[in-house]
C-alpha positions in Angstrom: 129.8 64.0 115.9 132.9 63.8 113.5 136.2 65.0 114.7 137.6 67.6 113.0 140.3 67.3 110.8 143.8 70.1 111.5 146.6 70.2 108.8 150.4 71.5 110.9 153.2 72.8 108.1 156.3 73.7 109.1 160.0 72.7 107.2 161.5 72.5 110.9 160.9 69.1 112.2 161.7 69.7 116.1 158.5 72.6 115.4 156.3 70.1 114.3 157.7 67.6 117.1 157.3 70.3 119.9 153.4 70.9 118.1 152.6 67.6 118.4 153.8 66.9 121.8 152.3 70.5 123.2 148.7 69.6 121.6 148.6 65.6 122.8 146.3 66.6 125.5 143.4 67.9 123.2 144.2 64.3 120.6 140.3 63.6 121.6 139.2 66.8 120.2 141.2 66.9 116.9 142.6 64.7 114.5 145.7 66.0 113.8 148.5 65.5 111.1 152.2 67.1 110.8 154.0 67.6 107.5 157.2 69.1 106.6 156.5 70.7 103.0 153.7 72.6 101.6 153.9 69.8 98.7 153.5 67.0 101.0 150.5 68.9 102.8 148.9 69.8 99.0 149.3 66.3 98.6 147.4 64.7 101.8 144.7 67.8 101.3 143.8 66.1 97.4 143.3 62.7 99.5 141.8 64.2 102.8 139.2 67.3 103.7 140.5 68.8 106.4 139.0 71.8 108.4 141.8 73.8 109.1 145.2 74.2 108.0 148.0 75.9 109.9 150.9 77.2 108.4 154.2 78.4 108.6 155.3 81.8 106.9 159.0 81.2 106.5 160.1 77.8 104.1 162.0 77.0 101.2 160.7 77.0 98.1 156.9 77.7 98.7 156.6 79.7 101.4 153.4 80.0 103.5 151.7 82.6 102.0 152.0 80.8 98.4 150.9 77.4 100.7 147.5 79.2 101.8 146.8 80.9 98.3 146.7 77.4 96.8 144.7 76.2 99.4 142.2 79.2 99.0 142.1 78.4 95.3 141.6 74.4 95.3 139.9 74.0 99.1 138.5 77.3 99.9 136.3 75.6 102.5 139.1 75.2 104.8 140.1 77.8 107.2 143.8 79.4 106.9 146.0 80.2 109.4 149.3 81.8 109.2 151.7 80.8 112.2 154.4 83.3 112.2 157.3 85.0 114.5 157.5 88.4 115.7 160.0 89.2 113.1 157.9 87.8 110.3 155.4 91.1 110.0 155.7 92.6 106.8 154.9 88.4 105.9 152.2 88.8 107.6 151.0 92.0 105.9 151.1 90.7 102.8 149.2 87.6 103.5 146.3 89.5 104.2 142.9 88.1 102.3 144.8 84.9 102.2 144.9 83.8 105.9 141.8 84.0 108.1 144.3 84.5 110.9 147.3 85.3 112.3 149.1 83.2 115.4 152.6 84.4 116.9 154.6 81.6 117.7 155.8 80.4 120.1 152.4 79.8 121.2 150.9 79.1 124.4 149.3 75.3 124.3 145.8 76.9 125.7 145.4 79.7 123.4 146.4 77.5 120.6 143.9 75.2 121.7 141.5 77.8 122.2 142.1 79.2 119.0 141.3 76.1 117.4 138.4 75.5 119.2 136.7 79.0 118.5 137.9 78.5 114.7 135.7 75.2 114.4 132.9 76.7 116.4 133.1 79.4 113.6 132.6 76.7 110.7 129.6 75.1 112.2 127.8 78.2 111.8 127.5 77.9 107.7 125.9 74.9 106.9 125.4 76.2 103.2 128.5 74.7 100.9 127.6 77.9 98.5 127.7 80.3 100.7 130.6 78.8 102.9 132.4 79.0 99.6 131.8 82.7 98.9 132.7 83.9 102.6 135.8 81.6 102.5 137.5 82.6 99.2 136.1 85.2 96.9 138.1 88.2 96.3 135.5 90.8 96.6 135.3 90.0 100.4 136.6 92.8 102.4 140.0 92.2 103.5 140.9 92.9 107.2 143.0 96.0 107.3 146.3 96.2 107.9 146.3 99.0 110.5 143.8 96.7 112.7 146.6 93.5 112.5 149.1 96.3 113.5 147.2 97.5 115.7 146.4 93.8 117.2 149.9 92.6 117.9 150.9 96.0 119.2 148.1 95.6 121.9 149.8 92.1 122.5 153.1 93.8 124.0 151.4 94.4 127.6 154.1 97.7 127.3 152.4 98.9 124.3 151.2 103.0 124.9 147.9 104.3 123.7 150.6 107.0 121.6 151.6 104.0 119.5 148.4 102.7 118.7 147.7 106.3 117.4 151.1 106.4 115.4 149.8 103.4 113.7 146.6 105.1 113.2 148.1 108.4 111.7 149.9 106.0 108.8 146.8 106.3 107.4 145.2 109.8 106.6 142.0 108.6 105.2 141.6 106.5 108.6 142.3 109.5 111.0 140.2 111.8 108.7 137.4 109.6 109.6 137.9 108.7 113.2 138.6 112.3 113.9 135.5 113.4 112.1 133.1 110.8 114.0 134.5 112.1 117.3 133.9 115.8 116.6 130.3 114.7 115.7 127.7 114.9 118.0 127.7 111.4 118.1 130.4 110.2 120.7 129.2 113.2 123.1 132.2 114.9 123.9 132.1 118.9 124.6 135.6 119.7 123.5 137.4 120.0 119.7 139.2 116.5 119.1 142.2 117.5 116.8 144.5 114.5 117.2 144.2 110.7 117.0 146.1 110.3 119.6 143.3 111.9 121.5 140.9 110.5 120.2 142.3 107.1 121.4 142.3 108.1 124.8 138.4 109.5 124.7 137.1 106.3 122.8 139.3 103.6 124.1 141.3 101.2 122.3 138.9 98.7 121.8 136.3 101.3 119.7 138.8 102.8 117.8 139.7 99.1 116.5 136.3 98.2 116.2 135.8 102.0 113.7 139.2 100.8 111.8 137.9 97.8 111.2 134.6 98.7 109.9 135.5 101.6 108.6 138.0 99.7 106.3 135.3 97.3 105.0 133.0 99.9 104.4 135.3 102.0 102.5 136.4 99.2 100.3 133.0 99.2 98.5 132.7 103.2 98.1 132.4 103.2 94.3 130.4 99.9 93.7 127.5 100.7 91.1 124.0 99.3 91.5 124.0 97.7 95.2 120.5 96.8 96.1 121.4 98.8 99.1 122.4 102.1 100.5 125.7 102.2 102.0 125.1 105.6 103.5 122.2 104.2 105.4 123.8 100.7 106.1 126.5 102.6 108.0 124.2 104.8 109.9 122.3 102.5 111.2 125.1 100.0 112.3 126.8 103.2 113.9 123.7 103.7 115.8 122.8 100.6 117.0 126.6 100.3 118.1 126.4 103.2 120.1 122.8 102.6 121.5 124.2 98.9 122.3 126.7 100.3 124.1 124.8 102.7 126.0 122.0 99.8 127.1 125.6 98.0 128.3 126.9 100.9 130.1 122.9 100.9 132.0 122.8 97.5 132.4 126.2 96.5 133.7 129.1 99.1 133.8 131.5 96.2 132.6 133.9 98.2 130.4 134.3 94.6 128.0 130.6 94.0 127.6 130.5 97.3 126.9 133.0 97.3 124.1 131.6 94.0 122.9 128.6 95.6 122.4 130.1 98.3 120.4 131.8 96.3 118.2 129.0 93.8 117.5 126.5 96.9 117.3 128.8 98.2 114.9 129.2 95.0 112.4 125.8 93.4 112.7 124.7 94.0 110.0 128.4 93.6 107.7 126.8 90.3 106.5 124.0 92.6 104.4 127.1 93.9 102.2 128.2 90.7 101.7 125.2 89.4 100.0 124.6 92.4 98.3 128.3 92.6 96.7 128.6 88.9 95.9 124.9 88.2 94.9 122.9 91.9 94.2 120.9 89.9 91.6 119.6 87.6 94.0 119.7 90.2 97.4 117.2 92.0 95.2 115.2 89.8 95.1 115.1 89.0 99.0 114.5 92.8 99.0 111.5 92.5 97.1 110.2 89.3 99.2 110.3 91.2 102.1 108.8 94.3 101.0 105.8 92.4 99.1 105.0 89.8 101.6 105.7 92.5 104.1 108.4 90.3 106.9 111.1 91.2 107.4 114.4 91.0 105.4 116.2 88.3 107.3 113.3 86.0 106.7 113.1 86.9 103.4 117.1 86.1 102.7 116.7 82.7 104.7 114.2 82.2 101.9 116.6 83.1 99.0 120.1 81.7 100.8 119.0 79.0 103.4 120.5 81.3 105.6 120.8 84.9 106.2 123.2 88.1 106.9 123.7 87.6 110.6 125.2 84.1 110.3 127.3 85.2 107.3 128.5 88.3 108.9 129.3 86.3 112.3 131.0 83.6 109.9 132.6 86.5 108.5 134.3 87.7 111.4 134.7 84.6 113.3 137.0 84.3 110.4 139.1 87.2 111.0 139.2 86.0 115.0 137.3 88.6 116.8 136.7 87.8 120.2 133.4 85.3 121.0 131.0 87.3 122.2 131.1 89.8 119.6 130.5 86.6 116.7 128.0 85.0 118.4 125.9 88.9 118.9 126.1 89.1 115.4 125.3 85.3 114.7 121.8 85.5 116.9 120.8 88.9 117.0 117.6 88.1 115.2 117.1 84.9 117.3 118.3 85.8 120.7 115.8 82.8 122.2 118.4 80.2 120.6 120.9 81.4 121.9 122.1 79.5 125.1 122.7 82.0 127.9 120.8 82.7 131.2 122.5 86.4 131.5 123.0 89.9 130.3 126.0 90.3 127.9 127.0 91.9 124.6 124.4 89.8 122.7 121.2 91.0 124.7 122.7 94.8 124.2 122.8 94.4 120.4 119.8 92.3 120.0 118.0 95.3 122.2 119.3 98.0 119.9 118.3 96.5 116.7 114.8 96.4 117.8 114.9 99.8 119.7 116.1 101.4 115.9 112.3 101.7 114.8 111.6 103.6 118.3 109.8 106.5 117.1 109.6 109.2 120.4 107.6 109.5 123.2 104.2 109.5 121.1 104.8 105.8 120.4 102.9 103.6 122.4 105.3 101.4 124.5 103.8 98.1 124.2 103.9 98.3 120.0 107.8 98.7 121.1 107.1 95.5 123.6 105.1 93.2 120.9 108.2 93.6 118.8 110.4 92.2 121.7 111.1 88.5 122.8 109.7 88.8 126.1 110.5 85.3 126.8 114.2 86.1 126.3 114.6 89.4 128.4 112.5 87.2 130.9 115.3 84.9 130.6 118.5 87.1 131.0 116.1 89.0 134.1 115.6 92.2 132.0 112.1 91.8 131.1 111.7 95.2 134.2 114.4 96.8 131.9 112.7 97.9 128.9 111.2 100.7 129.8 114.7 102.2 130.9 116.0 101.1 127.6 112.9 102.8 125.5 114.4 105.9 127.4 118.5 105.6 126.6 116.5 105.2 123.0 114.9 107.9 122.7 118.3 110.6 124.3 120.5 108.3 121.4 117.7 109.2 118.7 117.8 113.0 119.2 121.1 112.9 118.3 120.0 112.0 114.3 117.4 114.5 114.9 
């Protein structure tokens, strides 16, 4: 296999120095080079592909964030990654749709390491050059929020108060308007009149509420687009309810609160790889549309046909990008191939892959084993929930009556 090329900048010599020596243990993973200037590293990166690129914010004369934009514009295939203090956030605001993601430094060597690791795992999911291209740099993808980074490097101060991750929350009116309005509905269940975001925090937890932000934010970004060959309004639906049926199968299954909000979250963004194609390519997602309807399979076949690849991988690529946590890319990666998928266990994968099936569930005058033939039995025989199913047709059919 081979290695995998990772560009350091930083002006600061003894940073690059302390870099190098913190990452020689992982030299047989990476190839790794250290420059001082952004026009020393645009240099080596005309002569040299490299994978990833991190970067300082902070240096004279280009800074980081000019750096990265440069590198968007000439190697958009490389993945961008801003390295930046504490002190450095409004920097870090404003580098949003330019870096992929955000590191605080100093930075532990492991969950640099890790970071890296789960950044080139993310690339070897897009083996299309086109496509990689259109996720990596065009300007029509939705940018990640700023309330969600805010919200993300609050969470990192382990004194950080469920009050402050609502303030944050509450800079945006639009945002609480929404959240607030989702957990009044008879959606999320609750009995008693949510009036406050800080409330609502405490009822959903903090990892739902960053998962709604998040999605929330990409959805809303694409409000007023004329002519998408798909419905918004029903893409949303549909991704809220197999997040919350996902989570409910989790809650059954396991009662592990963070398989639970994995589930959630990768219920929630399945399917964000569908408004990708359709915003960047309606012309030719139409015509996957029409494959699929006319030949009768279904639509990720159909866009496999048209792409040489399809939504889920996209969407995971997608959000690998923006560094969401591993389980949650790889539900969305194989939710329509669970069988290749390489795991002998429940998890947040199995809950999503469960609920997207479960969607076309019609009540209790649908025969159960139409609801089985659409299952890989040989998977849910795998992970030991092939006995399951029936339990799951039921948590199915109470979720459905809430649409109802």
């Amino acid at each position: 296999m081979q290695r995998k090329t990772i560009l350091f900048v930083d002006d600061e010599k003894k940073v690059l120095d302390g870099l190098s020596r913190m990452l020689r243990p992982f030299r047989k993973a990476f190839d790794m080079y250290f420059v001082i200037s952004p026009k020393e590293a645009l240099a080596l990166m005309d002569k040299k592909e490299f994978d990833i690129i991190v970067s300082d914010v902070r240096m004279p004369g280009m800074d980081g964030i000019s750096l990265l934009n440069e590198v968007k514009r000439k190697h958009p295939n490389t993945m961008r990654i801003i390295l930046t203090g504490q002190s450095s956030v409004d920097a870090t605001l404003k580098s949003i749709g330019i870096a992929h993601q955000f590191l605080d430094k100093p930075c532990e060597p492991i969950k640099l390491k890790n970071l890296l690791t789960r950044a080139l795992f993310i690339k070897k999911l897009m083996t299309h050059p086109t496509i990689e291209k259109i996720v990596s740099g065009l300007e029509t993808l939705p940018s990640m929020p700023s309330i969600y980074i805010e919200i993300q490097r609050r969470l990192a101060d382990p004194n950080c108060s469920v009050e402050e991750v609502a303030r944050c929350i509450e800079k945006d009116m639009a945002m609480s308007a929404k959240i607030l309005q989702l957990v009044n509905s008879a959606f999320f269940g609750h009995f008693s009149h949510v009036e406050s975001p800080s409330k609502a925090v405490h009822l959903l937890g903090l990892e739902t509420v960053k998962a709604l932000v998040l999605s929330l934010h990409i959805f809303s970004q694409y409000e007023d687009k004329k002519g998408l060959p798909i419905s918004l309004d029903i893409l949303w639906k549909h991704s809220m309810y197999v997040g919350n049926l996902a989570k409910e199968i989790a809650v059954a299954q396991l009662q592990d609160r963070k398989t639970t909000d994995y589930a959630f979250i990768a219920g929630l963004l399945h399917d964000i790889g569908k408004l990708i194609l359709a915003v960047n390519m309606p012309d030719k997602y139409k015509e996957a549309i029409e494959i699929a309807k006319t030949e009768g399979i279904e639509l990720f076949r159909a866009e496999a046909r048209v792409f040489k690849t399809s939504h889920a991988e996209i969407g995971g690529y997608l959000m690998g990008l923006w560094g969401l946590p591993g389980p949650v890319v790889e539900a969305i990666v194989y939710h329509h191939h669970p069988e290749c998928y390489p795991c002998n266990e429940f998890d947040a994968l199995a809950a999503v892959y469960a609920a997207n099936v479960l969607k076309f569930y019609k009540g209790a005058d649908e025969d159960k084993e139409a609801i089985r033939s659409r299952f890989s039995m040989e998977f849910l025989n795998r992970i030991n929930c092939g006995d399951r199913l029936d339990d799951w047709i039921e948590i199915a059919k109470e979720e459905r009556s809430k649409y109802e």
